[in-house]
N, C-alpha and C positions, 0 to 999 in steps of 0.2 A: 358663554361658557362652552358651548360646543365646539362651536371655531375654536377654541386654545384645547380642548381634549384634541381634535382630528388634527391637528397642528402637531401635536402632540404623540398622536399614533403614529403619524407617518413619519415623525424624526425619529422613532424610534424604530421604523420598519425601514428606513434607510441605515442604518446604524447596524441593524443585524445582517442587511444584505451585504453592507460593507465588510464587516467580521468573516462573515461567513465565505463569500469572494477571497478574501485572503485565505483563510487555512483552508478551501481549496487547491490555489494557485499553491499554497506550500504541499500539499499532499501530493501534487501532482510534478511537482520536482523534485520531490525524492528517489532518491535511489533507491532499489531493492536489496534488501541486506544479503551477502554472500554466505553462501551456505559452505562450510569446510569441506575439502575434497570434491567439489564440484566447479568444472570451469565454469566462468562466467560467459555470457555471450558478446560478441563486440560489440561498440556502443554505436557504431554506425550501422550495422544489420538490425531493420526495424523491421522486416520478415522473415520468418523463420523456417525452415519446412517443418512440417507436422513431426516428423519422424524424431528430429533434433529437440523438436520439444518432448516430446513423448520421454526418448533417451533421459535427458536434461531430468525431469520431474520423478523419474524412474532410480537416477542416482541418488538426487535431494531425498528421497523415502528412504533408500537404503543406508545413507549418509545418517540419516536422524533414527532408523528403527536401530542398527549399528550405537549409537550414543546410547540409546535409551536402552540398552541387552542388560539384565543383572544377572547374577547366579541366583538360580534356585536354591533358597532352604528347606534343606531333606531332614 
């Protein structure tokens, strides 16, 4: 009876490594979703200088605090 539990455990710990392995490999092919009014970077620049990023993440906040602005009720 142990033999068929530990038999047992491992098909199921292969099973989850399996799963898991995959919606990795898919997380990791995703694309980043495009933020409005902000360029995207090209897809073959896989370095970036710091500055471009700084800029880039700099727009993205202003892009979204911009969205989110309501009027104040007085």
């Amino acid at each position: 009876m142990r033999g068929l539990g530990l038999i047992g455990l491992v098909l199921v710990l292969v099973i989850v490594g399996l799963v898991a392995k995959k919606q990795l490999a898919g997380v990791a092919a995703s694309t980043q979703p495009a933020v409005p009014g902000v360029a995207s970077p090209a897809a073959g620049d896989a370095r970036m200088n710091p500055q471009q990023v700084q800029q880039q993440v700099k727009e993205a906040l202003d892009a979204a605090a911009k969205t989110r602005q309501m009027p104040d009720d007085n």
